[in-house]
C-alpha positions as CSV (number, residue, x, y, z in Angstrom):
1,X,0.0,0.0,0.0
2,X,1.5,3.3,-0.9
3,X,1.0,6.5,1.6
4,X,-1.4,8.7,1.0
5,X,-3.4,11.8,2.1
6,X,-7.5,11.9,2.3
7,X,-9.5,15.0,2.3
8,X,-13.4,15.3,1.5
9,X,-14.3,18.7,2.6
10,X,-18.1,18.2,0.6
11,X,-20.9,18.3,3.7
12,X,-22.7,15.6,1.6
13,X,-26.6,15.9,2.8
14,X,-28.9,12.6,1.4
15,X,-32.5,12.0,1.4
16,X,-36.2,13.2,0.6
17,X,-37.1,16.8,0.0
18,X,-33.4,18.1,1.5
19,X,-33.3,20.4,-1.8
20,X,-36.0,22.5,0.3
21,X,-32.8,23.2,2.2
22,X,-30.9,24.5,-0.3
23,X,-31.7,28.8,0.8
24,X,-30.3,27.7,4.6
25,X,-27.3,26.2,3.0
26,X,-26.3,28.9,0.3
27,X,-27.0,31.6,3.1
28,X,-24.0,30.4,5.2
29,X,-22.2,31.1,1.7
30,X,-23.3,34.3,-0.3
31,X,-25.8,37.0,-0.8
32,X,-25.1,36.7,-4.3
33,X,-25.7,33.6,-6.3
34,X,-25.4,32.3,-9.8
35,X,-27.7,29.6,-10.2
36,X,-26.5,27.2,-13.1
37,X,-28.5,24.5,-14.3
38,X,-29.1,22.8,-17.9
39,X,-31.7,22.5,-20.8
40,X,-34.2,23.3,-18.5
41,X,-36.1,19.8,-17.3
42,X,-35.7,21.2,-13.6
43,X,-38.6,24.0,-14.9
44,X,-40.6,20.9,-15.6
45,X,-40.3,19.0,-13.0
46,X,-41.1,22.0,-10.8
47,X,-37.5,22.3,-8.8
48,X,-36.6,25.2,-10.0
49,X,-39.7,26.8,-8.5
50,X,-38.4,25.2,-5.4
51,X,-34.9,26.4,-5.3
52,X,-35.9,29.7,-5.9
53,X,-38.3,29.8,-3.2
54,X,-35.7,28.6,-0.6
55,X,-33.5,31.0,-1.8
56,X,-35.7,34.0,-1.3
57,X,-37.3,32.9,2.1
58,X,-33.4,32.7,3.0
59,X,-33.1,36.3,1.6
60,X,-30.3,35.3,-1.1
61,X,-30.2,37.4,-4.3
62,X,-29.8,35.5,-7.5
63,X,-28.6,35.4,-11.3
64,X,-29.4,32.5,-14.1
65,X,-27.6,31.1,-16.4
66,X,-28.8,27.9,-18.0
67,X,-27.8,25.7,-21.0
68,X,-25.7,23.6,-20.2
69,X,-25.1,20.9,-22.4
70,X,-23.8,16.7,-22.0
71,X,-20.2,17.6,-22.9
72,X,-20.2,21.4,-21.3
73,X,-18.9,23.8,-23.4
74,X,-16.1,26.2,-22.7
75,X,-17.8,29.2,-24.2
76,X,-21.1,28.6,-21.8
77,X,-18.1,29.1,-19.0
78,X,-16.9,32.4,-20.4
79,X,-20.3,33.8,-20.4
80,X,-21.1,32.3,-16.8
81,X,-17.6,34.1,-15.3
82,X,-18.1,37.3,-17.2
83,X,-22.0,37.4,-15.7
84,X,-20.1,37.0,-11.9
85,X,-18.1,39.9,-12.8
86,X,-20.9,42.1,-14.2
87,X,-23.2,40.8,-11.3
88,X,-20.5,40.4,-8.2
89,X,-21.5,37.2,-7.4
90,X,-20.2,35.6,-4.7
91,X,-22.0,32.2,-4.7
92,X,-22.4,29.4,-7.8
93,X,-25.6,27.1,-7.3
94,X,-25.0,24.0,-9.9
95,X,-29.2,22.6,-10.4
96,X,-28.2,19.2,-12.3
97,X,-25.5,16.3,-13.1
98,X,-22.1,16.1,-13.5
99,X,-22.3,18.4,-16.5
100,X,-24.1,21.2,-15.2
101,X,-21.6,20.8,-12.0
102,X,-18.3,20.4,-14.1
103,X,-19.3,23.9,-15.5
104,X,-20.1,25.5,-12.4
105,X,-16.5,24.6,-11.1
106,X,-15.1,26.2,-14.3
107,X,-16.5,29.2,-13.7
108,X,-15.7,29.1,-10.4
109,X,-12.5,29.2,-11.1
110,X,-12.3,31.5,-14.0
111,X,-14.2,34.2,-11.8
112,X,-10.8,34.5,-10.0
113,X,-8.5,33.8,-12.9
114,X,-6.5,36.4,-14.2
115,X,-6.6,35.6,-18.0
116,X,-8.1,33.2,-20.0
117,X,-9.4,29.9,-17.6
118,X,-8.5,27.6,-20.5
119,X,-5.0,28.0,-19.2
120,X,-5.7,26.0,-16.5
121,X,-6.8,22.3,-18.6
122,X,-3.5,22.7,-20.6
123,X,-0.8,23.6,-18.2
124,X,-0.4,27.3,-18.4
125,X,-2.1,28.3,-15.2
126,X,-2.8,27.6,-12.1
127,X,-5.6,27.4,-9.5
128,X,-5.4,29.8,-6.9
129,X,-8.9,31.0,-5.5
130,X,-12.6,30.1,-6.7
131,X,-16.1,31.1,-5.8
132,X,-17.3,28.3,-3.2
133,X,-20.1,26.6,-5.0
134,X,-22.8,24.3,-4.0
135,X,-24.9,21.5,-5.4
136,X,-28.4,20.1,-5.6
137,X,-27.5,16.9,-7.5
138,X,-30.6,15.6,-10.4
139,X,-28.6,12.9,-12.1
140,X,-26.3,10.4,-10.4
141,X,-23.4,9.8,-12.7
142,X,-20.1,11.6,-12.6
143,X,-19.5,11.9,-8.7
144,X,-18.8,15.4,-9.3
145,X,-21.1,16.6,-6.2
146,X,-17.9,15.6,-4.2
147,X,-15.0,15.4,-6.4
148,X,-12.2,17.6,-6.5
149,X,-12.0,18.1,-10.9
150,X,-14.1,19.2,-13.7
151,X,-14.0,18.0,-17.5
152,X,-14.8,21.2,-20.0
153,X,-14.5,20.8,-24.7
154,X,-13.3,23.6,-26.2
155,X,-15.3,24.1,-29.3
156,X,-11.5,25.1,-30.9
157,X,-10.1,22.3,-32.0
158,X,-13.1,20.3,-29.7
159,X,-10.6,19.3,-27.2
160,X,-11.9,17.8,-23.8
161,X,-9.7,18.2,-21.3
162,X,-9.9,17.9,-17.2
163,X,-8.7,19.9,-14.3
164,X,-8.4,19.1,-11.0
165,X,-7.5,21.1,-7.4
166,X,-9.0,20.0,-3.8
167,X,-10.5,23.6,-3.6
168,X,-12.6,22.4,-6.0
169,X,-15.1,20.7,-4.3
170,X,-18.3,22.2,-3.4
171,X,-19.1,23.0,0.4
172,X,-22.0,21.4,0.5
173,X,-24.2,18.6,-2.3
174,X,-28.0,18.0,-1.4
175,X,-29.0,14.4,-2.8
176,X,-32.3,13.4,-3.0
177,X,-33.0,10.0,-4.8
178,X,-36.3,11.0,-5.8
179,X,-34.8,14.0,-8.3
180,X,-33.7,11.3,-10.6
181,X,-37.4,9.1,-11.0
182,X,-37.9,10.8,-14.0
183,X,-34.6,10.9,-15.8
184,X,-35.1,8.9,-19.0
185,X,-34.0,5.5,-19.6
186,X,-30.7,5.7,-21.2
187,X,-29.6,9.3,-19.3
188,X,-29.6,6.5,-16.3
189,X,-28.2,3.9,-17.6
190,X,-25.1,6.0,-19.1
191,X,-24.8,7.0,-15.6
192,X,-24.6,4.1,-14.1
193,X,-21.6,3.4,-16.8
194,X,-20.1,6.5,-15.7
195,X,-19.9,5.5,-11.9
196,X,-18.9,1.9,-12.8
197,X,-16.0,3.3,-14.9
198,X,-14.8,5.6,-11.7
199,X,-14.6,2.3,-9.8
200,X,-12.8,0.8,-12.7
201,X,-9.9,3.2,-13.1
202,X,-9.4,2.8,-9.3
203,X,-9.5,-1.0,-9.4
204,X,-6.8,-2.0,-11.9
205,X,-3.8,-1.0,-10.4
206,X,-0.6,-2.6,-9.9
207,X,-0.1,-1.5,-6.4
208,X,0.4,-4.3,-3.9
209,X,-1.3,-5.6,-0.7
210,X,-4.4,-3.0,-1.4
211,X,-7.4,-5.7,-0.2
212,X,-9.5,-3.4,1.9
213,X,-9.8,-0.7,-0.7
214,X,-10.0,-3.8,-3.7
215,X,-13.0,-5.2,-1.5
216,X,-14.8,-1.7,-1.1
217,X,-14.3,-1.1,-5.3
218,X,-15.3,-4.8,-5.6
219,X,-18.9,-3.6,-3.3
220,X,-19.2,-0.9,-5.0
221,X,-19.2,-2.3,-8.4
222,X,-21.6,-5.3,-7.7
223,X,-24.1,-2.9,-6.1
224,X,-23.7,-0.7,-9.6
225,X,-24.6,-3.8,-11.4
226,X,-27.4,-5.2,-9.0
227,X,-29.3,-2.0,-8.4
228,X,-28.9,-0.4,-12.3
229,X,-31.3,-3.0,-13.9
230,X,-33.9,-2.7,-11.1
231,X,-34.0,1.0,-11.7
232,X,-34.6,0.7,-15.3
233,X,-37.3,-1.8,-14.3
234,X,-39.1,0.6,-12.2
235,X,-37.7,4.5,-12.6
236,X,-39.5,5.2,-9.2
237,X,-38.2,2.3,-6.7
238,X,-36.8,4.8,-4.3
239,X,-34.1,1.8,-2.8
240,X,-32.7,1.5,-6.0
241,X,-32.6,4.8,-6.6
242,X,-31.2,5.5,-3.5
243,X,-28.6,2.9,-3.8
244,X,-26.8,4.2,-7.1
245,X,-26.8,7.7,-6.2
246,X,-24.7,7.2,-3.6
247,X,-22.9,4.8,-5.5
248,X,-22.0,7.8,-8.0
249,X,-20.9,9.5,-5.2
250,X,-18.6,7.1,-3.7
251,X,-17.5,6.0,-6.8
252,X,-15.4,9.5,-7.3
253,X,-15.0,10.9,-3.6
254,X,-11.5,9.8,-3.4
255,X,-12.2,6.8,-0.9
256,X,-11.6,3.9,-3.3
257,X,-8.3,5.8,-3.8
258,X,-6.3,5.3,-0.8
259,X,-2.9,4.0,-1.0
260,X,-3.3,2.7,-4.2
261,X,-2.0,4.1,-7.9
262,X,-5.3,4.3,-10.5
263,X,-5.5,4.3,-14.1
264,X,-7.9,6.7,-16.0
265,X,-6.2,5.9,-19.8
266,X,-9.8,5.1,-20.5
267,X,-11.1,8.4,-19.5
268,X,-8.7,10.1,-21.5
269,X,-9.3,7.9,-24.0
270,X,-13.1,8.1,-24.2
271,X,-12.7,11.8,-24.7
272,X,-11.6,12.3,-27.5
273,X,-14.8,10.1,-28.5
274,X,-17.3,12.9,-27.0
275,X,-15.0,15.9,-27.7
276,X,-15.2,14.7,-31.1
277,X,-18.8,13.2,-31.5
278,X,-20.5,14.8,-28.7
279,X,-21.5,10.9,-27.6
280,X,-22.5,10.5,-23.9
281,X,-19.7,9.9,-21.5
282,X,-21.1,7.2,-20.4
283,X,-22.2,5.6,-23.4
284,X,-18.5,6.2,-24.6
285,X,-17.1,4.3,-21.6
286,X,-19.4,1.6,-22.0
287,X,-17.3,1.2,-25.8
288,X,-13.7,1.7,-24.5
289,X,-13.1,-0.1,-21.2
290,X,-14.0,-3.4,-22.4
291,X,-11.4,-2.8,-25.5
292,X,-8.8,-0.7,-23.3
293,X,-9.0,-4.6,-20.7
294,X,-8.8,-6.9,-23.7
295,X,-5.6,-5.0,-24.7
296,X,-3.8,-4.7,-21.2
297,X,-5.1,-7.9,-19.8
298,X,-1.6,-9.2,-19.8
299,X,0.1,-6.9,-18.2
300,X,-1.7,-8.3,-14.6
301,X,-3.8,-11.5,-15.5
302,X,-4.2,-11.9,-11.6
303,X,-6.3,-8.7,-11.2
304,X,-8.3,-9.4,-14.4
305,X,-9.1,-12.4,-12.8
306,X,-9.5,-11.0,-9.6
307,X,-12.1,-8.9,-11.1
308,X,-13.7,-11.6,-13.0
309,X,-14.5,-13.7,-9.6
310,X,-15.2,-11.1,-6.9
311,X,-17.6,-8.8,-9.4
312,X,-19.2,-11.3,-11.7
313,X,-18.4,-14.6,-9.8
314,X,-16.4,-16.5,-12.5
315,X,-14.1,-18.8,-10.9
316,X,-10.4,-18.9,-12.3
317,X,-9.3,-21.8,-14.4
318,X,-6.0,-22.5,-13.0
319,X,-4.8,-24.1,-16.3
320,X,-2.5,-21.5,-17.1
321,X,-5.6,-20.2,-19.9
322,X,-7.5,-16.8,-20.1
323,X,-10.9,-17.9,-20.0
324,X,-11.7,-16.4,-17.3
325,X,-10.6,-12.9,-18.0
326,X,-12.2,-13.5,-21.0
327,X,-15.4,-14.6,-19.6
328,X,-15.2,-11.4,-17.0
329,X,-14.7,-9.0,-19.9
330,X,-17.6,-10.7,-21.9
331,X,-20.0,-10.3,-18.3
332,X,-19.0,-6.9,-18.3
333,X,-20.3,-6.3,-22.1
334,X,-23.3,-7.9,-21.5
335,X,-24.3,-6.2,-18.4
336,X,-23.5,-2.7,-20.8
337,X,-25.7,-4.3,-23.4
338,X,-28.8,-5.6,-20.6
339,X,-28.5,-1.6,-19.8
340,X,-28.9,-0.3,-23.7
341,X,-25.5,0.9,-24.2
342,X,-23.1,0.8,-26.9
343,X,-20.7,-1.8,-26.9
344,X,-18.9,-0.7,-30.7
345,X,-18.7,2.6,-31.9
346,X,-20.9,1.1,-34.7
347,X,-23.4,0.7,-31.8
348,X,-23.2,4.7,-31.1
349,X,-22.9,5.6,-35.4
350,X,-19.7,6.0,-35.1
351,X,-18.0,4.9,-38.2
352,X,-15.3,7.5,-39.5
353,X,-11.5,6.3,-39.6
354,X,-10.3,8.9,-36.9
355,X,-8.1,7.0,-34.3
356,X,-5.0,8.1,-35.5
357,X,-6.2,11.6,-35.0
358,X,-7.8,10.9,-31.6
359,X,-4.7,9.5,-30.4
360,X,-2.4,12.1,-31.4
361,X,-4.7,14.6,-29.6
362,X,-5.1,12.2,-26.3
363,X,-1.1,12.1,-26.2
364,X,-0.7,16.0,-27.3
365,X,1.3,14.8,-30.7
366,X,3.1,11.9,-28.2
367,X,4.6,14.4,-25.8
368,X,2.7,12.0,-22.7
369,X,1.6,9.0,-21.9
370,X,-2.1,7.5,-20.8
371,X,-2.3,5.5,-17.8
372,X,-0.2,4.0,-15.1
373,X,-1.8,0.3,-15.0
374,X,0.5,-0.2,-18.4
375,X,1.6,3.6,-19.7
376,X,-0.3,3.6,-23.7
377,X,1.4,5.8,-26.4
378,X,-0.7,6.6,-29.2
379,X,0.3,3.1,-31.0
380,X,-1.5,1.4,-28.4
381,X,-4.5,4.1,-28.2
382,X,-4.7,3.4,-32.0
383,X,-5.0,0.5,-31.3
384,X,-7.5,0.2,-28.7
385,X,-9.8,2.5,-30.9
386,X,-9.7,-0.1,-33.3
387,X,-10.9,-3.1,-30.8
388,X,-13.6,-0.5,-29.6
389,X,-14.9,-1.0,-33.5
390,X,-14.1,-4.9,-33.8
391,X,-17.1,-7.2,-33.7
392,X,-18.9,-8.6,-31.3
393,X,-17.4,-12.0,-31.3
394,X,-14.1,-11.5,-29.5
């Protein structure tokens, strides 16, 4: 086990009707508040008339800015820091997922950012101060209620990038489970990739004598796959409901980190997929962690087969074969498939001969390397893109 640090600063608050709660929260903030949300299904479902009644019986002033889109867009950000300047906010309120949340950090940073906040995803700036933000969570998914980064595309060039800084997490995230009964079908189920592909890139490490935290990833990721088809099966079973958005949450807090090295090639690997094609994160993970394990396998066939047992109870062979890692990866797929996800990027319409591209952008022209579970240059990115569009008979 290697040392290690843990710090999760998010007052996380769970359960029915604590968005009500959200004015006494944001009060202990700000006077002034940007509330962010997305497309504008929280106007539907009536939440927004909520949040903005809490917020005025706790006397908080507020701005809007909506639109956020899957895949948030850097320009969106711009507006949303130049609107705190103009307005002096003091506060950001994120109303939705991991999107809507990812954006809200941005701008939290770029409010105090002298220059251009882009600087910061490629290496040219650093985080210093933010506006503290909070979050009423809708869509269980990217864990980023908790989490300490934020992914942004820059419509030039459409390059997605992360950035990350423990200042980044919000002060508080209000959960309730019953937010998320009417999300449709496949917005779930590509979050439920999403949180299964956090645990993943925590999982397969090469860091010895890590049980404790391979048995919590190893809970975590049979709960993901027990509870996602139930909620499918009935959008309002509060349990189930209850179950993976916590699971989204623990999946990315930072506690299935400790004193162990992770992964996250396929992260950076997926997206270039969405920068690109503007495909669901999750729907893109569900394509290239079963190609990114068929091609690194090797490297640890004990963990693959770890993996195989503990999460989808296949027992090893102990020939000396790969069958089971095999049959593991194949479990995996299917469960992606039982959940209506893309499997092939001929599953998601994704045909055009781009790899090479991709993974010159995911390696900046082969100046860096993805992964530490085996380090991938863009040879091997090139080709993992093309077992992400090989048939379904591996």
């Amino acid at each position: 086990m290697n040392n290690f640090v843990f710090k999760n600063s998010t007052e996380l608050v769970f359960g029915k009707a604590v968005e009500e709660q959200v004015g006494e929260y944001t009060a202990e903030y700000g006077s002034k508040v940007l509330l962010h949300y997305g497309g504008g299904s929280i106007k539907k479902t009536g939440l927004y008339d909520r949040i903005i009644k809490s917020l005025q019986e706790n006397k908080v002033d507020y701005v809007e800015l909506g639109g956020v889109q899957a895949n948030p867009r850097l320009s969106l950000v711009q507006e949303g820091i130049k609107l705190c300047h103009e307005e002096n906010v003091d506060f950001i309120l994120a109303v939705g997922g991991g999107s809507v949340i990812d954006s809200a950090k941005t701008i939290a940073v770029g409010a105090k950012y002298d220059g251009n906040v882009w600087d910061c995803f490629i290496g040219k700036g650093s985080i210093t101060d933010m506006i503290p933000l909070g979050v009423v969570l809708t869509i269980p998914a990217a864990g980023s209620e908790t989490s300490d980064s934020a992914v942004i595309t820059n419509e030039e060039g459409w390059l997605k990038r992360p950035i990350g800084h423990p200042m980044m997490r919000p002060v508080f995230a209000l959960l309730n489970p019953e937010l998320t009964y009417t999300l449709p079908d496949y917005q779930t189920a590509c979050g439920v990739s999403d949180m299964l592909a956090h645990t993943m890139e925590r999982y397969f490490t090469n860091t010895p004598n890590v049980d404790l935290t391979d048995r919590l990833c190893e809970a975590t990721m049979r709960s993901i796959i027990e509870q996602g088809p139930k909620v499918l099966e009935n959008p309002k079973d509060y349990a189930a409901r209850a179950e993976i958005m916590l699971a989204g949450t623990v999946a990315h807090n930072n506690s299935l980190d400790m004193g162990r090295e992770t992964d996250w090639a396929s992260h950076d690997i997926e997206h270039e997929l969405s920068g690109i094609y503007d495909l669901a994160h999750g729907a893109g993970l569900s394509i290239v962690f079963p190609a990114w394990m068929k091609y690194v396998y090797k490297v640890n066939k004990p963990r693959f087969e770890q993996f195989a047992y503990r999460v989808f109870g296949i027992e090893p062979q102990f020939d000396g074969s790969d069958a089971s890692i095999i049959k593991g990866i194949k479990a995996l797929e299917n469960f992606y498939v039982s959940m209506g996800l893309p499997i092939r990027l001929e599953d998601a319409d994704i045909r055009d001969d781009r790899y090479e591209e991709m993974a010159k952008k995911a390696t900046n022209n082969d100046t860096r390397t993805l992964g530490h579970f085996k380090p991938l240059d863009s040879k091997d990115i090139h080709e993992i893109y093309k077992l992400c569009a090989m048939s379904k008979k591996w």
